[in-house]
N, C-alpha and C positions, 0 to 999 in steps of 0.2 A: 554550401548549397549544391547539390545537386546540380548536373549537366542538362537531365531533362526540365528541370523548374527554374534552369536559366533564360533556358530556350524559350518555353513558355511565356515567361514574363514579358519577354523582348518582343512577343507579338501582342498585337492589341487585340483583347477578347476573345480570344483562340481562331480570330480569323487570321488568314494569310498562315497557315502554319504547313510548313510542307513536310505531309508524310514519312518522307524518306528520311529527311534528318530527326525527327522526331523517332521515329525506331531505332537511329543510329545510338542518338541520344540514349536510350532507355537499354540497349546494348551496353555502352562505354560503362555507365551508371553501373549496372550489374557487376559489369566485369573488373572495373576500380575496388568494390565491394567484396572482389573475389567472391560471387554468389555461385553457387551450382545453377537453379533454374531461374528464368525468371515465368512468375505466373501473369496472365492480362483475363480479367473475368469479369463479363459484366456483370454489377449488380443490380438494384432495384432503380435509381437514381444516375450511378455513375459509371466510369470501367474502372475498374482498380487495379492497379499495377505492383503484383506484389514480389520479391525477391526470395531467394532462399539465404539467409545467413548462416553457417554452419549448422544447418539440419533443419532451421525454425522458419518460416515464412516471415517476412516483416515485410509492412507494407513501405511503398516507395513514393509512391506518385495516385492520384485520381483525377482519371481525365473526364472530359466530355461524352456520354453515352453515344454521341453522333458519330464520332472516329471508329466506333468498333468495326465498323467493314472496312475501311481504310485499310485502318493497321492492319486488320485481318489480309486482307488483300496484299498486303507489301511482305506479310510473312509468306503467304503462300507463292512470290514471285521469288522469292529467297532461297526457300524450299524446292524451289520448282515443282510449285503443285497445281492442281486445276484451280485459276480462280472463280471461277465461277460456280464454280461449288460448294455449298452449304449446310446441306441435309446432310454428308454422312461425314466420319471420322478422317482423316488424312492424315501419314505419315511423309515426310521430307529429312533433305541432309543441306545443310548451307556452307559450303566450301571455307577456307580458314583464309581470313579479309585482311590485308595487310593494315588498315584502317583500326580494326579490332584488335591490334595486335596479335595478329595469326590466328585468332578464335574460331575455332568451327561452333557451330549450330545443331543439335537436334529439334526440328519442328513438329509439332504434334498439336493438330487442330480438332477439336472435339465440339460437335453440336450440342446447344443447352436451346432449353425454353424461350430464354431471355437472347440467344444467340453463339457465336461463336468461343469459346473458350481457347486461350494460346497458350498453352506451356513449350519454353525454350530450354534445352538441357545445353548448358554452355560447359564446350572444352577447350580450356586456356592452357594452350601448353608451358606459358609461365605460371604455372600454379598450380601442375603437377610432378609430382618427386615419385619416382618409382624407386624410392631408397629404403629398403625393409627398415635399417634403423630409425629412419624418418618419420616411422607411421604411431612411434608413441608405445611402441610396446612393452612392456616390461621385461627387464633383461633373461630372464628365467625361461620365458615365453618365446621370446627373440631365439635363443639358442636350444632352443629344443625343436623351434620349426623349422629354423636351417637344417639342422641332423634330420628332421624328415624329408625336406624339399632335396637333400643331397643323395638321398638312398636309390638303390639303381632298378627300385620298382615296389611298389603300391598304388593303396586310392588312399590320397587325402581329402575333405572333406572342408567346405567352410559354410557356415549355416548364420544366419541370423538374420533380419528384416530387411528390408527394401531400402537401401541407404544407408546402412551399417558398414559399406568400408571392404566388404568381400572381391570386387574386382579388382579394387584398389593393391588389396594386398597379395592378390593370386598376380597381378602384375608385375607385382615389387617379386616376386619369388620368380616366375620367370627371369625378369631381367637379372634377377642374382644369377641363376646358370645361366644368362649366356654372358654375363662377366666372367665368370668362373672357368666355365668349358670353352669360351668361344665356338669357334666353327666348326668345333670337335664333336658338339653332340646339336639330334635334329630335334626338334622343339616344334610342336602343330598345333592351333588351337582351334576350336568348334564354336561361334558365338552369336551370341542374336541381343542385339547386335555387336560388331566390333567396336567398340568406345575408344581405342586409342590404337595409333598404327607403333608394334613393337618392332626394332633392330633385332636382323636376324631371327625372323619367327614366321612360320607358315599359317596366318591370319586368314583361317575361311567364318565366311559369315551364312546361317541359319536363311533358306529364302524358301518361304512354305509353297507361294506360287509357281513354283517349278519344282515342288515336292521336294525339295533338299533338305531333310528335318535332322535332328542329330542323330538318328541311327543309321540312317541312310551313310552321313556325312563321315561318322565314327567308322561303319564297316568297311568304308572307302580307304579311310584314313590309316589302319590298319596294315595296307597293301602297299604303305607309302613307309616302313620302315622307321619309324619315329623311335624316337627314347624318353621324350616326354610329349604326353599328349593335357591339353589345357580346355575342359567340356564345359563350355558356359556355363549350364546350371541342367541336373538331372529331375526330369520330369515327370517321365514314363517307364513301366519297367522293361523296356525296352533297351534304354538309352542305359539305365540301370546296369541291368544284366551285362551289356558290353561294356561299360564301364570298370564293372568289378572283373571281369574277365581279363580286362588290360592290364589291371594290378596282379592279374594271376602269372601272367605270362610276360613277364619282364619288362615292363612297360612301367613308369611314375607316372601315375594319369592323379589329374587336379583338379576337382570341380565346389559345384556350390549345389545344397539341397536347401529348405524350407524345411526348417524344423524349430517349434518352441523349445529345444534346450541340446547343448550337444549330443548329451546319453539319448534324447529322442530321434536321433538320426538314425539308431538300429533298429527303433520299430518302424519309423515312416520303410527303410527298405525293407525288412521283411513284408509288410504290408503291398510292397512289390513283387514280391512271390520272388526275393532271393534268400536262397537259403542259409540256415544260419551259419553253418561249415562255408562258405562260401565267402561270409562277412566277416568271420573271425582269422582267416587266413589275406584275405587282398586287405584289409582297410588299415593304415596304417593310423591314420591319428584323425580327430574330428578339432578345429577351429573355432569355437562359436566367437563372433564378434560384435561389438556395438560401438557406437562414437559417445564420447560426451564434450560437451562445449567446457575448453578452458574460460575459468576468469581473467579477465583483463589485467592485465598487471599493471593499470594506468589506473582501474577508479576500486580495485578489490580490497574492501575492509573487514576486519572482522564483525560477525554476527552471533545469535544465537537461533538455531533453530525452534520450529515450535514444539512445546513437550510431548505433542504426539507422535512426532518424530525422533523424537531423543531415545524412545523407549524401542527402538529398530537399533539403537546402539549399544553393546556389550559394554556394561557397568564402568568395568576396567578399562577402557578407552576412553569416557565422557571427561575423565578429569583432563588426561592430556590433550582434548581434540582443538583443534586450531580452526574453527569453522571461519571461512572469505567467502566474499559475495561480491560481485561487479557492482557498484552503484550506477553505470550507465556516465560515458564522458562521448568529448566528442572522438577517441581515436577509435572505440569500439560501437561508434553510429549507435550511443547508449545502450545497445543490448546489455552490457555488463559483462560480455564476451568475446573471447579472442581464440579463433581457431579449434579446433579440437584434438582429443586423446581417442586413442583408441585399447577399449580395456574385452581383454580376452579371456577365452578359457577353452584350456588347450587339454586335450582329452589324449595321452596317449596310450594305445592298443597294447597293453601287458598280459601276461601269462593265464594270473587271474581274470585279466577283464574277458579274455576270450573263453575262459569257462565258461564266466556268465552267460553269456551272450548263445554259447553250445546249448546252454539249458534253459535259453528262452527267458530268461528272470525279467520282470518286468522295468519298465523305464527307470523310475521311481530305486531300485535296486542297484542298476546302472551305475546309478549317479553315485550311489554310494561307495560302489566298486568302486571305482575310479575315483573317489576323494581319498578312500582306503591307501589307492594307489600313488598318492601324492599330489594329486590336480588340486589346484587351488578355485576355489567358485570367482566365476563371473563378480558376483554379488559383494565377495571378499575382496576383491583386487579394486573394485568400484568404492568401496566404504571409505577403504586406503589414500585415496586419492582426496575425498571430503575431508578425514578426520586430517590430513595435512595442509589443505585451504587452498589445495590446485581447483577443486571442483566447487559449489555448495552441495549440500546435503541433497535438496529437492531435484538437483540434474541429476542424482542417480537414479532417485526412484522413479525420475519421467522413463529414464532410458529401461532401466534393468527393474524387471519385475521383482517382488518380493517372494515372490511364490518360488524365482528362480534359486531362495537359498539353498 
């Protein structure tokens, strides 16, 4: 049982419940859970309290619709935010609670119909590893992005959705050089926001209210003689342009773009009015990442998929495939899942690829190049993982598009 539905019971009828331990409550619970966020949203009838378990919401708790201002209230004193305010969105930071086990807080309060909406982005720092080999990668993949991350100047790139693992692993690549170089080399990053404080690293954060945006920040940053520069994520072609300029001119700069497939990160930049001579000389290698949830090694049995699925599988594989499934116990809070993998595709910048790219070939062509060139698909490295019974079948195709073959 849960800490907050301990708590709960011990009071009679939800009266006498105090606030404060009830949020701690719902805290601990998250954090025991290893959950990234937790959500509070009212619904039609109740608040519902829901968790993030590696990537997937799962509900937690359903409170009393009467606590919503409460709770709301005891976040925003957390946050250090206005409480008396309602009507508009509110951003907070909640300092790391020795109580929480050092956990810091993102608060982010958002007005609905029905009322306040609380999403919490929890940062445990026992339950982060900024260890590249840690991150599940495949060893192929592993050692080709060190040989990039070690090179003494381009732009690498990492691209994929909103909680796919992208900070996580530009982190892990920073702290690999300053294990490697220590104090020997200067290391700056540009971020909005800063998610975790690195060792030995010049950590500026994005603040629009005082117009400090990453171009601004970047051209500053320049003047400050770095060797590696780390750009939260590129936006504008602005941010762009200096971007690629840094990889021109001796500098290893790191960032993240929004792109549906790695080969699509050449057109979203030209689409920024950089030129293609320009991307075919700085851009050393593109990243695409996703997570998928491991099966539990506590309730995973064999299955078979449905035959509509089967036929997504090359002939030659179906005899040998080894399909596992979580059945849901108590050590994976039944989801049938236990942490996650993180599966790549790692695009690097060759001879041929940069013809392409000179003659404008479209995305679609890209991709080709660069499978030509030995990159192995997204899609491919995901299958892999199914037909060995680390994954089921149906977590790749939630994650990885089929379109992305």
């Amino acid at each position: 049982m849960s800490e907050t539905l301990r708590y709960l019971q011990s009071e009679s009828a939800g009266s006498g419940i105090e606030i404060g331990a009830l949020v701690k409550y719902l805290l601990l619970d998250a954090i025991k859970a290893k959950a990234s966020d937790i959500h509070i949203e009212p619904w039609e009838s109740t608040l519902v309290v829901r968790i993030r378990l590696n990537g997937v919401l799962t509900e937690l708790v359903h409170l009393p619709l009467e606590l919503m201002e409460k709770i709301s209230g005891r976040f925003k004193v957390l946050g250090n935010l206005v409480t008396y305010q309602t009507g508009l969105p509110q951003e907070g930071h909640a300092p790391a609670d020795p109580e929480l086990g050092g956990c810091e807080q993102r608060i982010s309060i958002f007005p609905t119909v029905r009322g306040e909406k609380i999403v919490v982005r929890i940062f445990d720092p026992s339950n982060r590893s900024f260890d590249l080999g840690a991150l599940g990668f495949d060893d192929d993949i592993l050692q080709q992005f060190v040989k990039l991350i070690t090179k003494p100047s381009g732009l690498i790139l990492l691209t994929g959705p909103t909680g796919s693992g992208k900070t996580t692993a530009i982190y892990s690549a920073l702290y690999t050089l300053v294990q490697r170089a220590g104090s020997t080399m200067s290391i700056a990053t540009v971020e909005d926001p800063v998610e975790f404080s690195l060792p030995m690293v010049a950590q500026a954060q994005v603040n629009l209210a005082q117009e400090f945006t990453y171009p601004r920040a970047l051209r500053s940053l320049m003047r400050q003689d770095p060797q590696v520069i780390m750009v939260g994520e590129i936006r504008d072609p602005e941010t762009a342009a200096i971007a690629v300029q840094a990889g021109l001119t001796g500098h290893l700069v790191i960032s993240t773009i929004h792109s549906g497939s790695t080969a699509g990160v050449f057109a979203r930049l030209m689409n920024m009015d950089i030129e293609p001579f320009l991307l075919s000389s700085s851009v050393t290698g593109v990243l695409g990442l996703r997570l998928i949830r491991k099966n539990c090694p506590y309730c995973a049995q064999p299955y078979e998929p449905e035959p509509g699925l089967m036929k997504l599988i090359p002939s030659v594989d179906r005899e040998t495939a080894e399909f596992r499934r979580g059945g849901g116990c108590e050590q994976c809070l039944d989801t049938g899942f236990s942490g996650r993998y993180s599966v790549g595709e790692l695009l690097t910048v060759t001879q041929p690829f940069r013809d392409a790219i000179l003659e404008k070939m479209p995305t679609r062509t890209l991709q080709q190049v660069a499978v030509d060139s030995g990159m192995e698909t997204m899609w491919s490295r995901g299958l892999r993982r199914a037909l060995t019974g680390q994954t089921p079948l149906e977590e790749i195709l939630r994650v990885i598009s089929v379109d992305e073959l």
